[in-house]
C-alpha positions as CSV (number, residue, x, y, z in Angstrom):
1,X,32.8,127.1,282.1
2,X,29.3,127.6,284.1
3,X,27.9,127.1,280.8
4,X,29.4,123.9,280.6
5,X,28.8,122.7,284.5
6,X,24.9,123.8,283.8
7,X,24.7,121.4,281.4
8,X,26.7,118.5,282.9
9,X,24.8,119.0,285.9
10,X,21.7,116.7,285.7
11,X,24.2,114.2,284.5
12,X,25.8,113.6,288.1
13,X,23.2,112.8,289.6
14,X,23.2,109.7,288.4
15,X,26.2,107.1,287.7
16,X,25.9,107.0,284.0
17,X,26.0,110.6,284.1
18,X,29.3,110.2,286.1
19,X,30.8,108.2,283.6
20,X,30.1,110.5,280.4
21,X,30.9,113.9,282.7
22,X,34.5,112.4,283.0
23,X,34.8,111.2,279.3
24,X,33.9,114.5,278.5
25,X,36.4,116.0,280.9
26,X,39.5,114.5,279.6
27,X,38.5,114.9,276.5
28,X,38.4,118.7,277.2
29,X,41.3,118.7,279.2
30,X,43.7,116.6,276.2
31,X,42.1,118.8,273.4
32,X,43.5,121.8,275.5
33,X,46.8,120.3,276.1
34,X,47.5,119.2,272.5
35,X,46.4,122.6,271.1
36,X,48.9,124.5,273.7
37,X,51.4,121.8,272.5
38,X,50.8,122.5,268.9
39,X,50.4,126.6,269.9
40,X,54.0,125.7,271.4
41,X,55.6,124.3,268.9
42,X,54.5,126.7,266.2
43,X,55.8,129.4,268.2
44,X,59.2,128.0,268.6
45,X,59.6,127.0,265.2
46,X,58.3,130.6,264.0
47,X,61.0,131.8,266.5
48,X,64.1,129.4,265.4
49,X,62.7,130.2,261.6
50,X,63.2,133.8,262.5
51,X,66.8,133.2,262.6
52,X,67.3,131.4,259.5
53,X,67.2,132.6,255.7
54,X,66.1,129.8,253.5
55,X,66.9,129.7,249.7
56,X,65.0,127.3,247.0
57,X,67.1,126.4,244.2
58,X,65.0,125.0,241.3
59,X,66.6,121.9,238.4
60,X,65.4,123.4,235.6
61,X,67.7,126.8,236.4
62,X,71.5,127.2,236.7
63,X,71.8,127.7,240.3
64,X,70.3,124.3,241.0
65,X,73.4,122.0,238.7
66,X,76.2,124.4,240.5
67,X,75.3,123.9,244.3
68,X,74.4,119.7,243.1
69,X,78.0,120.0,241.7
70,X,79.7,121.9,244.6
71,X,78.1,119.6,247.4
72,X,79.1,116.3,245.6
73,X,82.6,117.4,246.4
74,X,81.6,117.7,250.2
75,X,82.3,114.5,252.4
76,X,79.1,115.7,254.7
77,X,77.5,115.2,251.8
78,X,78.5,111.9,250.4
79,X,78.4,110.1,254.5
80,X,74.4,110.2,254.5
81,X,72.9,107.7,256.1
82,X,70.5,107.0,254.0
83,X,71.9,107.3,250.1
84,X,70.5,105.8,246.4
85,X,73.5,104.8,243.9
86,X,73.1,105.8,240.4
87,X,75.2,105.7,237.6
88,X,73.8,109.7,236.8
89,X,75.3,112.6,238.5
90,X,75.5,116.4,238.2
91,X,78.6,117.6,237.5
92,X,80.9,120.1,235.6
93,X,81.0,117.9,232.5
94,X,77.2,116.8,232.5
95,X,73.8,115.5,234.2
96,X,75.0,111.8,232.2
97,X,76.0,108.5,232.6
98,X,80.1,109.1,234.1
99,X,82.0,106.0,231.9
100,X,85.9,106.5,232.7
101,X,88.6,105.1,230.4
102,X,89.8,101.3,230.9
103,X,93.3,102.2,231.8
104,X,92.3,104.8,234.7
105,X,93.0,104.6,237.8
106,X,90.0,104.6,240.3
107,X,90.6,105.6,243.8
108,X,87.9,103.4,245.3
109,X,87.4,100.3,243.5
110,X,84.2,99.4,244.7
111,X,82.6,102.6,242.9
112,X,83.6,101.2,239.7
113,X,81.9,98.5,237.9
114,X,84.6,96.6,236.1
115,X,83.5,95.3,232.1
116,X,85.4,92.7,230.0
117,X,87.1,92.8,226.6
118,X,88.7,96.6,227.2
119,X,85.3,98.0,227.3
120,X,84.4,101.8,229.5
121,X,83.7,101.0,233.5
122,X,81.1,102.6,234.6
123,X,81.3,104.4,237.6
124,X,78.4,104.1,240.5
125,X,77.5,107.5,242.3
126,X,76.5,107.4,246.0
127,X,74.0,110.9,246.5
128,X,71.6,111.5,249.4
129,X,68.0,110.6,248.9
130,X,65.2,112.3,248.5
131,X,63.4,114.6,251.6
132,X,66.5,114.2,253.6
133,X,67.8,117.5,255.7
134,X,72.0,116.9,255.9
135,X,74.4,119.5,257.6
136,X,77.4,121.6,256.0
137,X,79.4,123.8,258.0
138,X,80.7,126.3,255.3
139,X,82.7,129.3,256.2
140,X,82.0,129.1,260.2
141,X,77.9,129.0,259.3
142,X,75.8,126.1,259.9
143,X,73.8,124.6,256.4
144,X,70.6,122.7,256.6
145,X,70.3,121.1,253.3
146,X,67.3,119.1,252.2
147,X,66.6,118.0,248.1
148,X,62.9,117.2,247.5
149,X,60.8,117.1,244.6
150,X,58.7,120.2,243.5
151,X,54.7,119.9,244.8
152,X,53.5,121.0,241.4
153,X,52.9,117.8,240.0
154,X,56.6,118.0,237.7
155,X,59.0,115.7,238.4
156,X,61.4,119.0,238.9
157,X,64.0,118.4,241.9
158,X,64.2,121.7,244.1
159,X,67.5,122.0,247.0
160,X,66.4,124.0,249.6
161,X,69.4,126.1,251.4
162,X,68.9,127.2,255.5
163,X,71.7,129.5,257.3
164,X,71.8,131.0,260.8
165,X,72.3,134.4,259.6
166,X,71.3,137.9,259.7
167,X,71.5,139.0,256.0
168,X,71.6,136.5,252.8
169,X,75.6,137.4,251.6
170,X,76.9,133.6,253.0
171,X,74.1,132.7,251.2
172,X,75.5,135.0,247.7
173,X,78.9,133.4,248.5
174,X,77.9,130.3,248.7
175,X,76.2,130.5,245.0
176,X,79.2,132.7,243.7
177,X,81.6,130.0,244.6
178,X,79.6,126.9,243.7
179,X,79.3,129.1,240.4
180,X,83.0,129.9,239.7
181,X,84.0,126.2,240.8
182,X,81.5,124.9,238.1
183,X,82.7,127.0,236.1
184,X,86.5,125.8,235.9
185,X,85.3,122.5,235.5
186,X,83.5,123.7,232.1
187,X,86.2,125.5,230.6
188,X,87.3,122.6,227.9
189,X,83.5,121.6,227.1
190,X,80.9,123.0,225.4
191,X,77.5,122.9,227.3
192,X,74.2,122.4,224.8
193,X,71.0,122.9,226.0
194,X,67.5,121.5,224.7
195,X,64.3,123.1,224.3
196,X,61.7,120.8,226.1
197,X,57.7,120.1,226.1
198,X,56.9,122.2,228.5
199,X,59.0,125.6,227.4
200,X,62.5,125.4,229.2
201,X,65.6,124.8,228.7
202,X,67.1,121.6,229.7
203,X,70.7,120.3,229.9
204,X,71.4,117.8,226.9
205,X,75.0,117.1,226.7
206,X,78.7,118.7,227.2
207,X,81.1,117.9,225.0
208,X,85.3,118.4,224.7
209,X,86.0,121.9,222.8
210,X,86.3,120.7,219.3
211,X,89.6,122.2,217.5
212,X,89.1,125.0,214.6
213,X,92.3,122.7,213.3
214,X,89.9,119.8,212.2
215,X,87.4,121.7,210.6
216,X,88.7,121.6,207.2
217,X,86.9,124.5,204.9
218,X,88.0,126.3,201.8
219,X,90.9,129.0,202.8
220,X,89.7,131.9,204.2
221,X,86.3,130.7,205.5
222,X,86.6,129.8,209.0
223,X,88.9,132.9,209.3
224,X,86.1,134.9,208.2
225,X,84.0,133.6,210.4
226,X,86.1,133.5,213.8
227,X,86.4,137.0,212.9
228,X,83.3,138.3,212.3
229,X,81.4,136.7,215.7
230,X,84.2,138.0,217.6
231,X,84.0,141.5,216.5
232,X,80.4,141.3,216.9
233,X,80.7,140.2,220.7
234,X,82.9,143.0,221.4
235,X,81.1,145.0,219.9
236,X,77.8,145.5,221.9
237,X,78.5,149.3,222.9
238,X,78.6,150.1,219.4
239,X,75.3,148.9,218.5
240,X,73.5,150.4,221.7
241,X,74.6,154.3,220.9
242,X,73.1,153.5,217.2
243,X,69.7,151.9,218.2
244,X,70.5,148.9,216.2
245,X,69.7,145.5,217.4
246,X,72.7,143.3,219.0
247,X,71.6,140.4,217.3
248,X,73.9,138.2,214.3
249,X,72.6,135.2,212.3
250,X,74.7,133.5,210.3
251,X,72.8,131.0,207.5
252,X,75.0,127.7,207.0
253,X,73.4,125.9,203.5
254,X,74.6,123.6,201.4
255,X,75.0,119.9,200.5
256,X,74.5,117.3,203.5
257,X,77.7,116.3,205.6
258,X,79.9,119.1,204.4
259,X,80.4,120.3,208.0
260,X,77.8,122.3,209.2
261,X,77.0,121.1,212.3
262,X,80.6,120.5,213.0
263,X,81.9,123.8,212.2
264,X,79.0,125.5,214.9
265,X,80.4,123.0,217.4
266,X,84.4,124.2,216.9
267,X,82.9,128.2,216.7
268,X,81.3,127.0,220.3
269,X,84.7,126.3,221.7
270,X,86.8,128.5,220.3
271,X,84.7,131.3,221.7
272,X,83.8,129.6,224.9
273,X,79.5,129.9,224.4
274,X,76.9,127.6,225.2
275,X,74.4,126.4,223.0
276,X,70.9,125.9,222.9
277,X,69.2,124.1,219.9
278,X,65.6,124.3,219.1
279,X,63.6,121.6,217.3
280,X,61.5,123.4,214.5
281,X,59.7,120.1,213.6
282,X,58.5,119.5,217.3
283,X,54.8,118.5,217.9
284,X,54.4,120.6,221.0
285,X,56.2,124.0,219.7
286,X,54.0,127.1,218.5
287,X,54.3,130.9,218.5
288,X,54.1,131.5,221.9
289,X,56.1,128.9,223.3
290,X,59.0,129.6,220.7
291,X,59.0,133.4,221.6
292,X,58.8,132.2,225.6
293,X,61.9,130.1,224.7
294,X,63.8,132.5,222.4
295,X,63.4,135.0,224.6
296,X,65.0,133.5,227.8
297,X,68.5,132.7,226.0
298,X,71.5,133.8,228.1
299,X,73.2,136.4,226.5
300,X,76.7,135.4,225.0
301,X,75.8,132.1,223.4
302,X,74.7,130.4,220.4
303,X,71.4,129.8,219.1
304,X,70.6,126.9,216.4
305,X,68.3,126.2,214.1
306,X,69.1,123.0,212.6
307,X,66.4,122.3,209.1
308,X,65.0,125.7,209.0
309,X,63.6,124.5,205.8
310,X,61.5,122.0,207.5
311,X,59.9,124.1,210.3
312,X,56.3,124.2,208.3
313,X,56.6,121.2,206.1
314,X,57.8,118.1,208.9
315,X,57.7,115.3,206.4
316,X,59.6,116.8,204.1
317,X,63.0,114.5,202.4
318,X,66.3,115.5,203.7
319,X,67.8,113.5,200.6
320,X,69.9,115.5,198.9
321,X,68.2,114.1,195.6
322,X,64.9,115.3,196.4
323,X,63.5,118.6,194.4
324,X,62.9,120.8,197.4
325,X,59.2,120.9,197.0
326,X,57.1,120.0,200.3
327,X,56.5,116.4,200.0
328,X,53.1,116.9,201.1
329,X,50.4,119.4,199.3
330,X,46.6,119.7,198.7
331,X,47.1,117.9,195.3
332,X,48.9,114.8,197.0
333,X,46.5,114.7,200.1
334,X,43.7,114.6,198.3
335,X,44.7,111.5,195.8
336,X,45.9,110.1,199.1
337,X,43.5,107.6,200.9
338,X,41.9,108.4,204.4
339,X,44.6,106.8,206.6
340,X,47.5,109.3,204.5
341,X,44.9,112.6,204.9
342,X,44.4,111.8,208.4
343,X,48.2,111.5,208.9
344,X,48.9,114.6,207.3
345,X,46.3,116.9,208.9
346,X,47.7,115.0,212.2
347,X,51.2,116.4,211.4
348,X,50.7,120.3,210.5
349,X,53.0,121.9,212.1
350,X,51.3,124.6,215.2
351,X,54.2,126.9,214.6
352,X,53.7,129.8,211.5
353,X,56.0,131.7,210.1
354,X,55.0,134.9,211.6
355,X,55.9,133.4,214.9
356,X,59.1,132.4,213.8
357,X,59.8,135.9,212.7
358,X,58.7,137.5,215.8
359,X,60.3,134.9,218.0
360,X,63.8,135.7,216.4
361,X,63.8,139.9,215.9
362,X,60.5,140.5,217.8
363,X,60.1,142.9,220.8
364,X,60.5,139.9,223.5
365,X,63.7,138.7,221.3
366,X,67.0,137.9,223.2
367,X,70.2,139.8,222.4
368,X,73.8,139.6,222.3
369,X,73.3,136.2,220.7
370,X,74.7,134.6,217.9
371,X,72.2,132.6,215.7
372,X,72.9,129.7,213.1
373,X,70.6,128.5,210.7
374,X,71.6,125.4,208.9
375,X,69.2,124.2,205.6
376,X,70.4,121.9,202.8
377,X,67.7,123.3,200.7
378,X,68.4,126.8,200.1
379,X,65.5,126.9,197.8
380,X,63.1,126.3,199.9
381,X,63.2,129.1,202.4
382,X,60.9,131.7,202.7
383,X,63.0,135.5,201.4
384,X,61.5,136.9,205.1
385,X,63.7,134.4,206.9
386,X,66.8,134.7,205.0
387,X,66.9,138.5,204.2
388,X,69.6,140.9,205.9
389,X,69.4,141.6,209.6
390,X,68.3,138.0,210.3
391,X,70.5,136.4,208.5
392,X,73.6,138.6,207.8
393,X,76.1,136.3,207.3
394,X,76.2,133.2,204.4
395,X,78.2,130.3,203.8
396,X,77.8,127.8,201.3
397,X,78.8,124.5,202.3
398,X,79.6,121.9,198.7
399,X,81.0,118.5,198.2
400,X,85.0,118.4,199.0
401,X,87.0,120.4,196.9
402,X,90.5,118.6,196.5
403,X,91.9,121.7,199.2
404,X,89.5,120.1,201.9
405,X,90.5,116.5,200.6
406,X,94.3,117.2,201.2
407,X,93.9,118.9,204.4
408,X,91.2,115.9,205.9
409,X,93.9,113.5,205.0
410,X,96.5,115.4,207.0
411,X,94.1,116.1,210.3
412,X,93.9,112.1,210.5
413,X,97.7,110.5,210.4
414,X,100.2,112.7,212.5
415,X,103.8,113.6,212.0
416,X,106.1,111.6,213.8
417,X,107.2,114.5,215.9
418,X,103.8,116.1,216.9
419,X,103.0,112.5,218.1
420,X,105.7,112.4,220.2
421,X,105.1,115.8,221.6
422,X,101.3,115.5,222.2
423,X,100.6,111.8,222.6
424,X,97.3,112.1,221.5
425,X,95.3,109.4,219.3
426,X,96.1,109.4,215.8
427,X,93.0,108.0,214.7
428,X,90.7,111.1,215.5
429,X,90.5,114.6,214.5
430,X,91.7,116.1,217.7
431,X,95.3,114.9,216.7
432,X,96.3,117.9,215.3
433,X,95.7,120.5,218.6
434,X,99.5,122.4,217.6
435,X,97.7,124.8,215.5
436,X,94.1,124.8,217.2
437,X,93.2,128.6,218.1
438,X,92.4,130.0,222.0
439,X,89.9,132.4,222.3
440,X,90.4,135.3,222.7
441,X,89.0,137.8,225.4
442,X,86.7,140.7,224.4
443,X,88.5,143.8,223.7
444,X,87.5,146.9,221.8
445,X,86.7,146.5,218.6
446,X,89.1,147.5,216.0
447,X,86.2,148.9,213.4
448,X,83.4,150.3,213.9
449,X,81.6,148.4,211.1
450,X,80.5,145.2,213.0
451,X,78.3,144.1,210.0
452,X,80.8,143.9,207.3
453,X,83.0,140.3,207.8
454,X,85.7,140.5,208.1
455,X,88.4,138.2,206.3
456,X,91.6,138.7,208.3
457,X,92.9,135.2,209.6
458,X,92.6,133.9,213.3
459,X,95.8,134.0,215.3
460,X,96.7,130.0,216.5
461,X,98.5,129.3,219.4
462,X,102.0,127.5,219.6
463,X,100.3,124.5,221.2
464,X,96.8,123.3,222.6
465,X,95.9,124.4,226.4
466,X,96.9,122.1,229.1
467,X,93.6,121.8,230.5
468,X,92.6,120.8,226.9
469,X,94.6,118.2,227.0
470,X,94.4,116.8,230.0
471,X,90.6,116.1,229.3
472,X,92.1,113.6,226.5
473,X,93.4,110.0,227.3
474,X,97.1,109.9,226.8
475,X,98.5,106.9,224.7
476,X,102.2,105.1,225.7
477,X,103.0,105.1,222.2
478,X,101.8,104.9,218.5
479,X,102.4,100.9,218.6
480,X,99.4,100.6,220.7
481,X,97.3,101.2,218.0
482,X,99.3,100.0,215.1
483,X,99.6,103.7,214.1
484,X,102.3,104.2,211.0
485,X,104.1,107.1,211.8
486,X,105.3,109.5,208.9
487,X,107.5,112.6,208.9
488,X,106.4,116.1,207.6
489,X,107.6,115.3,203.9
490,X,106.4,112.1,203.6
491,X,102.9,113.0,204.5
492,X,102.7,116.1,202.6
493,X,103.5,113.5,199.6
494,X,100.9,111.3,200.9
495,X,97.9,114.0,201.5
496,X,99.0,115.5,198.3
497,X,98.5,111.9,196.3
498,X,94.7,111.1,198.2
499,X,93.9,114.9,197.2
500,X,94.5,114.0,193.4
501,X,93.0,110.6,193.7
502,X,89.4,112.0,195.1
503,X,87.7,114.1,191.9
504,X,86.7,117.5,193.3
505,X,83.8,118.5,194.7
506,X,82.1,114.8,194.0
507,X,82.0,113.3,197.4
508,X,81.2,114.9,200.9
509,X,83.5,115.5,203.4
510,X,81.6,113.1,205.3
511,X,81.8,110.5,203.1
512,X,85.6,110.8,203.0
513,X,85.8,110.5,206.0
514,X,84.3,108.1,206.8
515,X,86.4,106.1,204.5
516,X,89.3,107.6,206.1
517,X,88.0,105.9,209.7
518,X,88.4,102.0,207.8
519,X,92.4,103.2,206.9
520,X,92.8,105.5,210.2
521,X,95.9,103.7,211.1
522,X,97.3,103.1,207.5
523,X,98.0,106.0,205.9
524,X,99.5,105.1,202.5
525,X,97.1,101.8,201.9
526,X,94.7,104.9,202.1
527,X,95.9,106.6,199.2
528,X,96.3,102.9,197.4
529,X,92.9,102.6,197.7
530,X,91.4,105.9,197.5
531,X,90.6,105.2,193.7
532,X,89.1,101.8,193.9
533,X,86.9,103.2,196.1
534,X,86.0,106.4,194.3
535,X,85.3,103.6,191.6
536,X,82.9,101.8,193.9
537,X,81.1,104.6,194.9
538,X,80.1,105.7,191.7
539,X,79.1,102.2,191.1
540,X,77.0,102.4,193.8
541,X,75.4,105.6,193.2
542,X,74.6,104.6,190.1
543,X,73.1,101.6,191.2
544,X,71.0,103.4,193.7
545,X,69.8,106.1,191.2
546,X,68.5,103.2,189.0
547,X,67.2,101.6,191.7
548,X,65.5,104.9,192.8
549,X,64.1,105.2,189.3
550,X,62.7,102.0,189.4
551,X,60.9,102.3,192.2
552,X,60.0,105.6,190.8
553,X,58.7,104.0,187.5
554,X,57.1,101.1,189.6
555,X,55.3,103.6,191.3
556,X,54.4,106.0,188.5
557,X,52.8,102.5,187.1
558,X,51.0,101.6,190.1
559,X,49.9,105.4,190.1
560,X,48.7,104.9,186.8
561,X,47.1,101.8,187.3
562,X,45.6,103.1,190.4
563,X,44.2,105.8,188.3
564,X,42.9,104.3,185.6
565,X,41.4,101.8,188.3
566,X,39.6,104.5,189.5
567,X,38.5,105.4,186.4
568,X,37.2,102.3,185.3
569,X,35.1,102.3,188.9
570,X,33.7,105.3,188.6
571,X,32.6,104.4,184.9
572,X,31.2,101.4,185.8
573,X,29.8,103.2,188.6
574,X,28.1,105.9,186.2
575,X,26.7,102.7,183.7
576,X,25.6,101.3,186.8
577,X,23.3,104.3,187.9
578,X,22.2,105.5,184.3
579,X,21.0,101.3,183.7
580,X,19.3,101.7,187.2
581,X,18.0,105.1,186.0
582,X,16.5,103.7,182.7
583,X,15.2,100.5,184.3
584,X,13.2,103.1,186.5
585,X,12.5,105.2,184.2
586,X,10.9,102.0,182.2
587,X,9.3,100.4,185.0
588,X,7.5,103.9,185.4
589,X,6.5,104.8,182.3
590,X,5.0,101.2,181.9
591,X,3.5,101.5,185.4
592,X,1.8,104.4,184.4
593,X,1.2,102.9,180.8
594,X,-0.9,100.0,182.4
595,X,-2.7,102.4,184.8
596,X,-3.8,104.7,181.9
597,X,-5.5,101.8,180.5
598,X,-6.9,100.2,183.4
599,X,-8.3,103.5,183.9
600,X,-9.3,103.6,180.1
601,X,-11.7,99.8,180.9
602,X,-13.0,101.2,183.8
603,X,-14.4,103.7,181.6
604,X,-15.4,101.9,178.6
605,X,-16.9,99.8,181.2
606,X,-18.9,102.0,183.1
607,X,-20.1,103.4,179.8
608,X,-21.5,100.2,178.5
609,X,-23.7,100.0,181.9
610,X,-25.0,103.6,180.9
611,X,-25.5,102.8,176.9
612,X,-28.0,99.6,176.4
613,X,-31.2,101.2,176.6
614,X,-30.4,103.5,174.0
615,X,-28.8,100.7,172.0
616,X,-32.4,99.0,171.8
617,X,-34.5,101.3,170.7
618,X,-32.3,102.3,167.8
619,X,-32.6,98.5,166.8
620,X,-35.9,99.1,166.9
621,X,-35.9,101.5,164.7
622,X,-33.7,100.5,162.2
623,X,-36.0,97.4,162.1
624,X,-39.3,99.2,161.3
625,X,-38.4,99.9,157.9
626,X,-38.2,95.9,156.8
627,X,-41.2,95.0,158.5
628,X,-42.8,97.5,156.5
């Protein structure tokens, strides 16, 4: 401070001086005041922060979808102030647009925008906004609550959880209940996850527990393998004490629309796992981010991999006509013009096979996981992928035999008396949820040879869980939908009759059924016209495979005639440069021709300069002789 007054001293003296020696004083004396206020407030914040554990919850991890779900059930939470309406929410059955059913009964109307012609309503969500603190008593402690985007750059949510508190178990509570209460919700849906661009796992879809009842297989298969994944997730003590890994893959090949996909999906809810599917043919996958991904699977759920075949080959036909050779090799790029090689080299696939390998029985390789591999070109895999301990398990999946016809037929029309009893629509494959099977809890296992299927069949359950069917509108009666309502005998007849009109092992079970969807309400104009269409279809199969072969020839042709045009170029090409050569060659030659004997004159000439005098006197002397 004397430092100071020495140097505002000889500015007093005069009354400019004055002027800038109190500017300069308040500015000294507000820069002290505002840093004591800031020194203040830092201090009581660190001091009210001192009572407080905070948690951060981030969206792409569980924690974060069972706290959004258990505060959207809160009224604190829905009576902000400041709120955005969306027609996306987190909830039990899925991060998705909530549509309800026309007939349901809203509780407030003006949530629920109202769309002609019988069409889904679509429901309008209320949630806070963003970078808004709202308060939640729960269980006699005070929440601060605040959701705010990540400051990473993503556009990541985070929900950030404060509690007067002296030890973080209201805040374990809190996640435990907002964990069981999610959940409850999930018990009748299957939750599948997506692999995404930047190497985690994000929430795709949830979908009602499919029935094992409208999966319609040759006998014994689905038996086999209910049996076999649940002996090898009660098994997991048994392969620790014999250092073996507790891994099962299961290979699913065969002829397109036989029920692959569909069959995983009913495995899912029968043994009440998640699944997480992975995208093979992704531009942004590679070794390392396949192993990062592979790696942080939940234990207790279902890995797919849907096209293994097509992992390293992306442009390769999934017609079941095609040959099973990559569509695109050295040969092909190299006939193929710039724009096609540029293409291809644009589309190699990052991901090798060594990758894949080390990604699925590797060192950083999840456990306790069930994998599925689907191909419809068995052919085509590589014997590393498919051989034992990565894929134990294999089911061929063919065309419908007339079993899986018959029992197709009976999944879509219901008995008179099962309608009656369940109420549910006839005109979809859940009708039949009397015989679907519950899973069943872990227990010991019966053998201790987890690797060998087993083939015993599944137990079923007298009916379908409540819970199951509760998730399913209810229909007043069949006359709503026209449905024609048979008893046991007379569909047996019926199923029996479409099962002896459809040849075996011809058409797909997806093509049946989706000729079943036209007739789903008329069972015996069905059978009628089961063969007419069988007729059709052969028709038209036979039309495309001469229209395929066609093109085929049209192509070979213009293949040919590309060829030979190329030919002819280059041959004309080559006459081209060997006429340019000998026109050079000529031109040369007679270039140096006419300078040999321009150089040949200029000699003669400068010879005949040099030779007269000699040329005189030997005149001379031949003359002397006649003169004598």
């Amino acid at each position: 401070m004397d430092f100071a007054k020495s140097l505002l001293q000889p500015l007093s003296s005069s009354a400019v001086g004055s002027g800038v020696l109190d500017a300069t004083k308040l500015v000294i004396l507000g820069g002290t005041v505002e840093t004591a206020r800031r020194a203040a407030s830092s201090g009581w914040n660190s001091f009210v922060s001192s009572f407080y554990l905070t948690a951060h919850f981030c969206e792409d991890d569980y924690p974060y979808d069972w706290l959004l779900n258990w505060l959207s059930k809160q009224p604190a939470w829905s009576r902000s102030r400041e709120f955005e309406a969306t027609t996306s929410t987190v909830t039990a059955t899925g991060r998705s647009s909530q549509r309800t059913a026309g007939d349901e009964v809203e509780e407030d109307i003006e949530d629920v925008i109202e769309e002609d012609d019988g069409r889904p309503r679509l429901k309008v969500h209320f949630q806070p906004t963003l970078d808004t603190t709202h308060t939640i008593y729960y269980k006699g402690h005070l929440l601060r609550i605040r959701r705010s985007k990540k400051t990473d750059g993503s556009e990541l949510s985070m929900l950030t959880i404060s509690v007067v508190a002296r030890s973080n178990a209201i805040l374990k509570q809190l996640v435990l209940q907002a964990k069981r209460e999610y959940e409850q919700e999930c018990v009748d849906r299957v939750q599948i996850y997506f692999a995404d661009q930047h190497g985690s796992w994000r929430w795709s879809d949830s979908r009602h527990k499919r029935p094992l009842s409208s999966i319609v297989l040759n006998p014994g298969v689905i038996e086999m393998l209910v049996a076999d994944a649940k002996d090898f997730l009660r098994s997991e003590r048994w392969y620790a004490s014999r250092g073996i890994p507790y891994r099962r893959g299961y290979l699913l090949h065969g002829t397109p629309g036989a029920g692959k996909s569909s069959l995983i999906h009913a495995l899912a809810g029968e043994l009440a796992l998640d699944v997480y599917i992975v995208s093979l043919s992704a531009s942004w996958i590679n070794d390392a981010s396949l192993t990062s991904l592979l790696g942080r699977i939940p234990a207790r759920s279902i890995l797919l991999l849907e096209d293994i075949d097509a992992a390293f080959t992306r442009s390769t036909s999934r017609d079941k006509e095609s040959t099973g050779a990559p569509s695109a090799t050295k040969e092909t790029k190299d006939a193929a013009g710039p724009e096609t090689k540029k293409e291809a080299e644009k589309d190699d696939s990052k991901l090798s096979l060594s990758g894949l390998l080390n990604a699925l029985d590797g060192m950083q390789a999840s456990e306790a996981r069930l994998l599925f591999c689907t191909t419809n070109h068995l052919e085509r895999l590589d014997p590393a992928l498919s051989r034992p301990g990565r894929m134990d398990v294999w089911i061929e999946f063919r065309n419908a035999s007339k079993f899986q016809a018959e029992g197709l037929f009976r999944n879509f029309f219901p008995v008179a008396e099962e309608f009656e009893a369940e109420s549910t629509p006839s005109s979809s494959l859940f009708s039949s949820y009397n015989s679907s099977t519950a899973a069943t809890p872990p227990t010991a296992p019966t053998t201790p040879a987890p690797s060998t299927p087993s083939t015993s069949a599944t137990p079923s359950a007298d009916a379908a869980p409540q819970s199951l069917k509760d998730a399913l509108p209810t229909l007043e009666s069949a006359s709503s939908l026209g449905t024609t309502l048979l008893d046991a005998a007379r569909l047996s007849e019926l199923a029996k009759a479409f099962a002896e009109a459809v040849p075996n092992e011809e058409f797909s079970v997806a093509e049946l059924q989706g000729f079943l969807l036209k007739h789903k309400s008329r069972p015996e104009e069905a059978v009628r016209q089961v063969g007419q269409w069988v007729i059709k279809e052969r028709e038209l199969r036979e039309r495309l495979a001469r229209e395929r072969e066609e093109k085929e020839e049209k192509e070979r042709v213009a293949k040919e005639k590309r060829r030979k045009e190329r030919e002819e170029k280059a041959r004309k090409e080559k006459e081209e440069a060997e006429e340019k050569a000998r026109k050079e060659r000529e031109e040369k030659e007679k270039k140096e021709k006419e300078e040999a004997e321009e150089k040949a004159r200029k000699e003669a000439a400068e010879k005949e300069k040099v030779s007269p005098p000699a040329s005189s006197e030997s005149e001379a002397a031949a003359a002397k002789p006649k003169d004598d």
